[in-house]
C-alpha positions in Angstrom: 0.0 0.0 0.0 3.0 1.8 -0.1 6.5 2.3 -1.7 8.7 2.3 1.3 8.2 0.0 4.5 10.5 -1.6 7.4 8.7 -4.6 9.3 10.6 -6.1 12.1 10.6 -9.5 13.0 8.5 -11.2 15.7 9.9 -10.4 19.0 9.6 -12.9 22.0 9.8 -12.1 25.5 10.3 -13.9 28.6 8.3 -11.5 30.6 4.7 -10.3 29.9 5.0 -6.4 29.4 2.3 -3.6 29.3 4.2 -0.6 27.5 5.8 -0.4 24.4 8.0 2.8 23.5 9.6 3.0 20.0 12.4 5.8 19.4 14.2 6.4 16.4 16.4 9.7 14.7 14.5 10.8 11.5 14.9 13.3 8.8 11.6 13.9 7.4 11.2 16.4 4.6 8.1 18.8 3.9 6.4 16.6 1.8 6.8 13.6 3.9 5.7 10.9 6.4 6.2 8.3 9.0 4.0 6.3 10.5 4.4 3.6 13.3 2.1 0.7 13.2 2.5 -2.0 16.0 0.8 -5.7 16.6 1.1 -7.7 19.9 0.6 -11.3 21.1 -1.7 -10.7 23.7 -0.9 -13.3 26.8 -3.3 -16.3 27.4 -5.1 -15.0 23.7 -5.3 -18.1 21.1 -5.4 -16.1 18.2 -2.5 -16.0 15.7 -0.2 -13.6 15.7 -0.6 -13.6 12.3 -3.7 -12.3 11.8 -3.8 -9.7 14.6 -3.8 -6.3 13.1 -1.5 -3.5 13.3 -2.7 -0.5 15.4 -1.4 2.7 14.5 0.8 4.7 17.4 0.6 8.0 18.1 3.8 10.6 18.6 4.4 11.7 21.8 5.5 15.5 20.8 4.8 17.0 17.2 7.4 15.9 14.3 9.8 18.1 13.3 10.2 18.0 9.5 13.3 19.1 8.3 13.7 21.9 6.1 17.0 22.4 4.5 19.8 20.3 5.9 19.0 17.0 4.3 22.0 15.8 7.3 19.8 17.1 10.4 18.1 14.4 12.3 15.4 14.5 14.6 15.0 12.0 17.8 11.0 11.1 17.7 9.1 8.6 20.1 5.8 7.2 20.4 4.6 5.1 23.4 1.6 3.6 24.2 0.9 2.7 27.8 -2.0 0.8 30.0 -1.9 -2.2 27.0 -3.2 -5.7 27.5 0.0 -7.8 29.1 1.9 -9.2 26.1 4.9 -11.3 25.6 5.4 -10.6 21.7 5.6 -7.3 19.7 5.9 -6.9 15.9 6.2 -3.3 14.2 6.1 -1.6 11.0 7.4 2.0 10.2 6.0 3.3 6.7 7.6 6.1 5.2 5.8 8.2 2.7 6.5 11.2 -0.1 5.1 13.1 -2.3 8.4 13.4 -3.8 10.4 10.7 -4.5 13.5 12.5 -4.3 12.8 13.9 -1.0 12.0 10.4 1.1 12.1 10.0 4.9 15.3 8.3 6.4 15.4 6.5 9.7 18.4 5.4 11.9 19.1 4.7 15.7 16.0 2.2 16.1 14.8 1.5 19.5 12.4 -0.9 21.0 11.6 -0.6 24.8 8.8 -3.2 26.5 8.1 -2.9 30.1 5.8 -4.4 32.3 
């Protein structure tokens, strides 16, 4: 549904957790967008994971796109607290343009489950 995706791989843990943060540096131009989807294994559920869908997380501050400086990166986070316990996590970051020679680019990827 789009050009550009990343989709991790499943994640196991050994702990049930409750709060999922996801940080990452981004240089977003004008004409672009991320978005940060996420899909859990809820604990005890017996569906598969498989067919669970992504939910769509929200920023915690506003985005900074970047303006000029195609080098300038901006830390962004999203977190969603007060989840169902879960003991796997699964996301997918789309990145999308108007212009395909201004595209989003992502580095510094982090991942933080607590219970």
């Amino acid at each position: 549904s789009t050009y550009s995706k990343y989709v991790t791989k499943r994640v196991n843990f050994a702990n049930a957790s409750n709060f999922l943060r996801v940080r990452f540096a981004a240089n977003i131009p004008a004409d672009a967008a991320v978005e940060v989807y996420f899909k859990t294994a809820i604990v005890g559920s017996n569906s598969s994971f498989e067919t669970v869908p992504y939910t769509l997380m929200s920023s915690d501050a506003p985005i900074v796109n970047s303006s000029n400086s195609s080098e300038q990166f901006y830390d962004i986070a999203y977190s969603q607290d007060n989840m169902e316990a879960f003991d796997a996590v699964q996301l997918k970051i789309v990145m999308k343009s108007k212009n395909s020679s201004e595209i989003p680019r992502i580095k510094d990827l982090r991942v933080i489950a607590c219970a």
